[in-house]
Structures are given as C-alpha cells and as structure tokens.
Phi, psi and omega in degrees: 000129184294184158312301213269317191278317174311323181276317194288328148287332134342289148334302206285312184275004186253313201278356178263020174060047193286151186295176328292006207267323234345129166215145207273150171322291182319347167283334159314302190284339195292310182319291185297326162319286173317299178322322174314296190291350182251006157284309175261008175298322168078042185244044134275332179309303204273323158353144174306196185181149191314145184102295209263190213251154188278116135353117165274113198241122162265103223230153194264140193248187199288327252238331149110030152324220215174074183263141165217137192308335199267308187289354165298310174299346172304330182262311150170198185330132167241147187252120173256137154218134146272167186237129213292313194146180243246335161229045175240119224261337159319243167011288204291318153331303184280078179194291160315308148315260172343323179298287199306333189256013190286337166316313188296349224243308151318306196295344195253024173073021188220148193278151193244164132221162175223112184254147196226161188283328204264194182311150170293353168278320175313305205275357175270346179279319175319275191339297178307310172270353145297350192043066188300184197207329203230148177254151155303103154280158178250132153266098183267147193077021211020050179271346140337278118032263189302328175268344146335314188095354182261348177328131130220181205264142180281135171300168202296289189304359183274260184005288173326314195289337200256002173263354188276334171280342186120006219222101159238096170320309177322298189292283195336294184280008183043065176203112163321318189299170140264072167223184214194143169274144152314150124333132207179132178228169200187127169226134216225155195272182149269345141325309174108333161308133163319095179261013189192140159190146174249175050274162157209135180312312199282103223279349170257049135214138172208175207273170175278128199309347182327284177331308175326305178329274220280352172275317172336303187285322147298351163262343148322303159272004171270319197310293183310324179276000000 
C-alpha cells in the first residue's frame, strides 16, 4: 500500500467520526477551511525549489547532540522531511514510510533526516514510537523552516481548535508562536543545491518515498561521470 493510500484511508475514518476521534462535522470543515486559506495564500509557491541553494543548519537531534547538514553533505546526498510533530499521525505515517524506504535510500549513499519544531524530548517520544532508524532534529523557533519558506502561523479559529484537541504547540515546541512548517520533502545535492522538493499545504498529502530513488540515483550518476 502506497503512502498516499495509507493517508487517505486514515482521512476517510477521522472525517467519518470513526472511534477514537469521533470529531464533528463542523470540526471538519474548520480544518479544510484552514487548508483551503493556506492554498490559497501561494506560499508553497514562493518555497524553495529544486535549483536553489539549502539552507545550511546545525540542528539539535533527541540525544541533544548537534547535527550539520554540511557535515552530512559532507557524505553524500541528504533527504530532509519536515515534520508538524509527535501529534500529528498524517506525519507519523509519512515517518513510518521513510523508515521501510531508508535501506533504499542508505544503499544510494545518502543520508534522512526529519526536522521538526518541537522539543527533542517530543522528537525522542517520535522516534521511539515510529521506530525510527533516522533522527528527528528540533528547529526550535521553526527557524529553519522559515528559511525554507515554508513556516507559517495558524489562524486564530486553528489555534482554538488545536487546543481543544490536546495538541499545545507552545508546550510540545517550547515556543510562544503558534506556527508549523507545510509538509516539505527535500533532497539536497552535495553541492549544497536542492536537486527535489516537495511542498504542499495540504498536510494529508504527501509523495511517496518512492519518488526519492530516482533523484537519488541521478545524483549518482552525475558524480560518476
């Protein structure tokens, strides 16, 4: 079962108030409101994009180490995904995928990572129950994120909504703002260029790790040449 088919039966049982969420229509539409309005806003557009040069980041992992993208590229292609965070099961799904394709993904010499807003206790409660293979970094303050282009701040009628669920981005991120990266997938050369990029707003779609092989496999073979 692909990815996309996995979020989508997931979807189908949250929006039919399926046990444990039962969440009411009118919660529903609130939801696809916010998406809607963050579609339509065009900042997926203005994101980076395959062609332009990575960010460089030195980011805190669960263990509270010190990971840097130069010394990853240092090894070879690096694969970025971001991540909203430990509760949102849309994410933890796209995590879970990545996990079954990182042999494939390792045998083409290039290293995962996943960066996320919250705290590194947050991304070791990920890890653990995804049964990562790979770490969660924290961009504590989505400043990362933000030079991506993808950060941005949840409305007011979000914000309510997300506390009524249980989900307080302050405490998970140890950050007053209430803001969140798009969903973003990203494969950076050894160049330090972006050779892949995904966003999408709508965070329950996203591409299939599939997609990766073949850039992969092509940054393989400009090396080789």
């Amino acid at each position: 079962m692909s990815l996309q088919d996995r979020l989508d039966a997931f979807r189908a049982q949250f929006e039919a108030g399926a046990e444990p969420w039962k969440a009411p229509r009118s919660v529903i539409e609130l939801m696809h409101k916010g998406t809607a309005e963050l579609v339509a806003t065009g900042q997926a557009e203005r994101a980076l994009k395959a062609g332009d040069r990575a960010p460089v980041f030195n980011l805190e992992d669960p263990d509270g180490a010190y990971v840097s993208s130069r010394d990853l590229l240092a090894k070879g292609p690096l694969v970025v995904t971001f991540y909203r965070g430990v509760w949102c099961p849309y994410c933890n799904f796209e995590l879970q995928a990545l996990q079954e394709a990182l042999p494939q993904i390792q045998a083409r010499g290039a290293n995962l990572v996943a960066i996320s807003p919250q705290t590194p206790p947050n991304s070791r409660k990920s890890q653990r129950q995804n049964e990562l293979g790979f770490p969660i970094l924290s961009d504590a303050g989505g400043e990362v994120g933000a030079a991506f282009g993808i950060r941005f701040a949840l409305p007011d009628y979000l914000v309510e909504l997300y506390k009524a669920f249980g989900n307080d981005l302050p405490l998970i991120n140890k950050d007053p703002d209430w803001t969140l990266p798009m969903p973003a997938r990203y494969v950076i050369g050894t160049d330090g260029v972006i050779a892949y990029a995904e966003v999408n707003p709508d965070y329950t779609q996203r591409p299939d790790p599939s997609e990766l092989l073949p850039v992969l496999d092509r940054l393989a073979s400009q090396v080789l040449i």
